[in-house]
C-alpha positions in Angstrom: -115.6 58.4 87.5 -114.7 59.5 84.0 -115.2 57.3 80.4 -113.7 57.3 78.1 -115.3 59.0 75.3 -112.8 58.7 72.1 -114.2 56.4 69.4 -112.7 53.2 69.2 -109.6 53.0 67.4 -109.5 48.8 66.7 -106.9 46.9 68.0 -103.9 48.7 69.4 -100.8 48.9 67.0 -97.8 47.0 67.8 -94.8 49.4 67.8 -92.1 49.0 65.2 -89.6 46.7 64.9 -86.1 48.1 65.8 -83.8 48.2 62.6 -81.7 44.7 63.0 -83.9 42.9 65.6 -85.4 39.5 65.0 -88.7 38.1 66.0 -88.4 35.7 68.3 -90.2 32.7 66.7 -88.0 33.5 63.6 -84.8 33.0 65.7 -83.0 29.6 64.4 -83.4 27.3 66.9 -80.9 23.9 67.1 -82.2 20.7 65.4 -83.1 18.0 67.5 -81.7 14.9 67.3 -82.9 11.3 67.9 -80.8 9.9 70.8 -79.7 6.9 68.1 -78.4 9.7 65.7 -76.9 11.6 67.4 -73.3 10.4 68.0 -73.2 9.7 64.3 -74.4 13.2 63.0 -71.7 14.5 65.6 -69.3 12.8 64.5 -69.5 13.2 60.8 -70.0 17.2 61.3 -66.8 17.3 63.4 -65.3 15.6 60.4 -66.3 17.7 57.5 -65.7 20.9 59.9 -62.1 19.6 60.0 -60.9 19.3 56.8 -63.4 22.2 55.5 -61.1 24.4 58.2 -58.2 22.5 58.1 -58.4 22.1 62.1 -57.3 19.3 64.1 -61.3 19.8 65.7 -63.3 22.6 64.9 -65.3 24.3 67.7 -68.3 23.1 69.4 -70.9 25.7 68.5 -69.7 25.2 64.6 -70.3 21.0 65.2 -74.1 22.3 67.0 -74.9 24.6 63.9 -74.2 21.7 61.5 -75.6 18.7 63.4 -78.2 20.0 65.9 -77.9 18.9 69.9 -76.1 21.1 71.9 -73.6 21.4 73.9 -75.1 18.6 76.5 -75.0 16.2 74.0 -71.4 16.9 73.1 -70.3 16.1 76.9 -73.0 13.3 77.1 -71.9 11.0 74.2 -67.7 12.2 74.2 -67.4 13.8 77.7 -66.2 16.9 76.1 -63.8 18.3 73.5 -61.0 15.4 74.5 -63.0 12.8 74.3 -64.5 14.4 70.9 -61.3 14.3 69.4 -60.5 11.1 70.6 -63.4 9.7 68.9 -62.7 11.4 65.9 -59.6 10.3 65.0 -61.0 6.2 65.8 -63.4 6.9 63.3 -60.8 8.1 60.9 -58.2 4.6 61.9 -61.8 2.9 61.0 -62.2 4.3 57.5 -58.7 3.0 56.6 -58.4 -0.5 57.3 -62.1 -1.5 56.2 -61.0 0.3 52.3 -57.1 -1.3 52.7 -58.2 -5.5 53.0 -61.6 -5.2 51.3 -62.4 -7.8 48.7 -58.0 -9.1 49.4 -57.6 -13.0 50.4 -54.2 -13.0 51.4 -54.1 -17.0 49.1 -55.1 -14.7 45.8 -53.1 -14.4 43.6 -50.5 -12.1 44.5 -50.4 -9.6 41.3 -54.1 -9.6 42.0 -53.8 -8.9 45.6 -51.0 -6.0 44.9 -53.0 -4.4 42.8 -56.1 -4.4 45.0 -54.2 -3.5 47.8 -52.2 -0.3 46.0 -55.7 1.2 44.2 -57.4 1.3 48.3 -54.4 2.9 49.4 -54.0 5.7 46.5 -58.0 6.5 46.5 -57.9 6.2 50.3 -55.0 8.6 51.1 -55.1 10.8 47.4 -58.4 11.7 47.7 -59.7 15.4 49.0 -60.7 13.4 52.2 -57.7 11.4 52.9 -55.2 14.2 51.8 -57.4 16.2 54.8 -57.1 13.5 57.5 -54.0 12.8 57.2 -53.0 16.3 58.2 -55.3 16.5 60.3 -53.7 13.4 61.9 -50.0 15.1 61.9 -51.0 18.0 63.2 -52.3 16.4 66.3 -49.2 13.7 66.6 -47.3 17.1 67.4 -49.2 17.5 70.6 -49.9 13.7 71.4 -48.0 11.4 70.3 -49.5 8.6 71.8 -52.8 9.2 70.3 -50.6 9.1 67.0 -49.7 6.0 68.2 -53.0 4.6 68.7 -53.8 6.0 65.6 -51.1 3.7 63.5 -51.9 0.7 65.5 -55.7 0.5 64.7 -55.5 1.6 61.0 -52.3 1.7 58.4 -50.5 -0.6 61.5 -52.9 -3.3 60.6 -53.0 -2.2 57.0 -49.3 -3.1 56.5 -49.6 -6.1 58.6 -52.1 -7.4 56.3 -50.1 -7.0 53.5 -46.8 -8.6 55.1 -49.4 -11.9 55.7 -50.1 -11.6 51.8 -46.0 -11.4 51.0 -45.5 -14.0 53.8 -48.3 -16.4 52.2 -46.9 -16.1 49.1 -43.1 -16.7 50.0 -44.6 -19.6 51.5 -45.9 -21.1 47.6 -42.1 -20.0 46.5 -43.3 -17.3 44.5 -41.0 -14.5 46.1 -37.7 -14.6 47.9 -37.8 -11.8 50.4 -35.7 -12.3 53.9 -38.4 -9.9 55.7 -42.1 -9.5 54.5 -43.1 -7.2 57.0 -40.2 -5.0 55.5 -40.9 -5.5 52.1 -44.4 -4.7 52.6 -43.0 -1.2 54.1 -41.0 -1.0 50.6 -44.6 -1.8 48.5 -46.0 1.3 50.4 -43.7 3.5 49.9 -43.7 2.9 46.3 -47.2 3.3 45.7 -47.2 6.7 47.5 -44.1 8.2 46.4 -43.8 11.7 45.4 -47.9 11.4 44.4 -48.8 11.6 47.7 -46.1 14.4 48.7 -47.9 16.7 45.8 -51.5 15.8 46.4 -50.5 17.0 50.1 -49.2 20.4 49.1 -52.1 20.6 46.9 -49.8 21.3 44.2 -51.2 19.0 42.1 -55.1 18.1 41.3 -56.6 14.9 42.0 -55.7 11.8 39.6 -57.7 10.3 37.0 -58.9 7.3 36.7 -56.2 6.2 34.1 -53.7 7.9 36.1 -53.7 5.5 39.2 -53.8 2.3 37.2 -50.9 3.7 35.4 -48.6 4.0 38.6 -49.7 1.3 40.7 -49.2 -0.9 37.2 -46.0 0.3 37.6 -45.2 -0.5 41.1 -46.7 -3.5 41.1 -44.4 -4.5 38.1 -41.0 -3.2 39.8 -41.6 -5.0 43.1 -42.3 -7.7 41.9 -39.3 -8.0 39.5 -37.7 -7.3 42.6 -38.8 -9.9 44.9 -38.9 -12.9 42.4 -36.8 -16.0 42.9 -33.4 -16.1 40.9 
């Protein structure tokens, strides 16, 4: 039996990597989360991802890459895309009703409670965020409408509901004449959108300032109310 008699050469060269290959312990691997987290980190990446790509629900690998899980946790906490969505757009209905009656009494004073009331809505729906929701929010009525319904129930539904208990409170002190507060609180609304709304939408005009908002919702807030006052 030969040996072999060649000096030795030290430890034995790894070949080359191949142009464009990656190490497998430098390959990205998907963040674990903590079973408490991760519906919420879901979630809120689904809801960036949507307005970022202007998607009713982005896909599930670009929710992974930005949260962490996979797709097991996707189907364990929603039960899949569906359910996903669903959840998404209860969150959303969530958001608006908490920033619509915060800090309102509906036995404030009524100029008060107006004015509270408009400045939610206008930084609720104006803002980069709302202005991307709400899309969102049509987009998907044109394929269910009863989640669009469900939707309107659990967050401006109760919004304006809200609002015709503040009108209804204070035609009940005889501080406005009104025939139908629930009405008249659709009339408010619309006021303090108008054609704002309609250009912060087409993104044909830029977000407002400060001094802008109290400026128009002063204004609707005056013009109603010279409206609905007793004669």
């Amino acid at each position: 039996m030969q040996h072999d008699k060649r000096p030795n050469a030290g430890p034995r060269r790894q070949a080359p990597e191949r142009a464009g290959s990656t190490p497998a312990s430098a390959a990205p691997k998907p963040r674990r989360l903590k079973h408490s987290d991760r519906r919420t980190a879901l979630l809120q990446a689904a809801k960036e991802l949507s307005v970022e790509q202007n998607v009713t629900i982005p896909s599930l690998d670009a929710i992974i890459k930005r949260a962490g899980g996979s797709r097991r946790s996707i189907y364990t906490e929603f039960g899949g895309k569906e359910g996903l969505r669903d959840a998404l757009l209860a969150e959303i209905s969530g958001e608006i009703l908490p920033a619509l009656h915060e800090g309102i009494d509906r036995n404030m004073d009524l100029r008060a409670a107006l004015t509270h009331f408009a400045r939610r809505l206008v930084c609720v729906l104006m803002s980069e965020h709302g202005i991307g929701m709400s899309r969102l929010i049509m987009q998907d009525s044109l394929t269910s409408p009863s989640r669009a319904r469900t939707f309107y129930a659990k967050g401006p539904g109760k919004g304006m509901k809200l609002l015709a208990d503040i009108l209804e409170a204070a035609r009940g002190r005889g501080e406005i004449a009104v025939r139908d507060c629930a009405s008249a609180a659709g009339c408010f609304t619309g006021m303090v959108r108008g054609n704002l709304y309609l250009e912060r939408a087409l993104r044909i005009r830029p977000p407002l300032s400060e001094a802008e908002i109290e400026a128009h919702i002063g204004a609707a807030v005056d013009i109603f109310l010279e409206g609905v006052k007793p004669r």
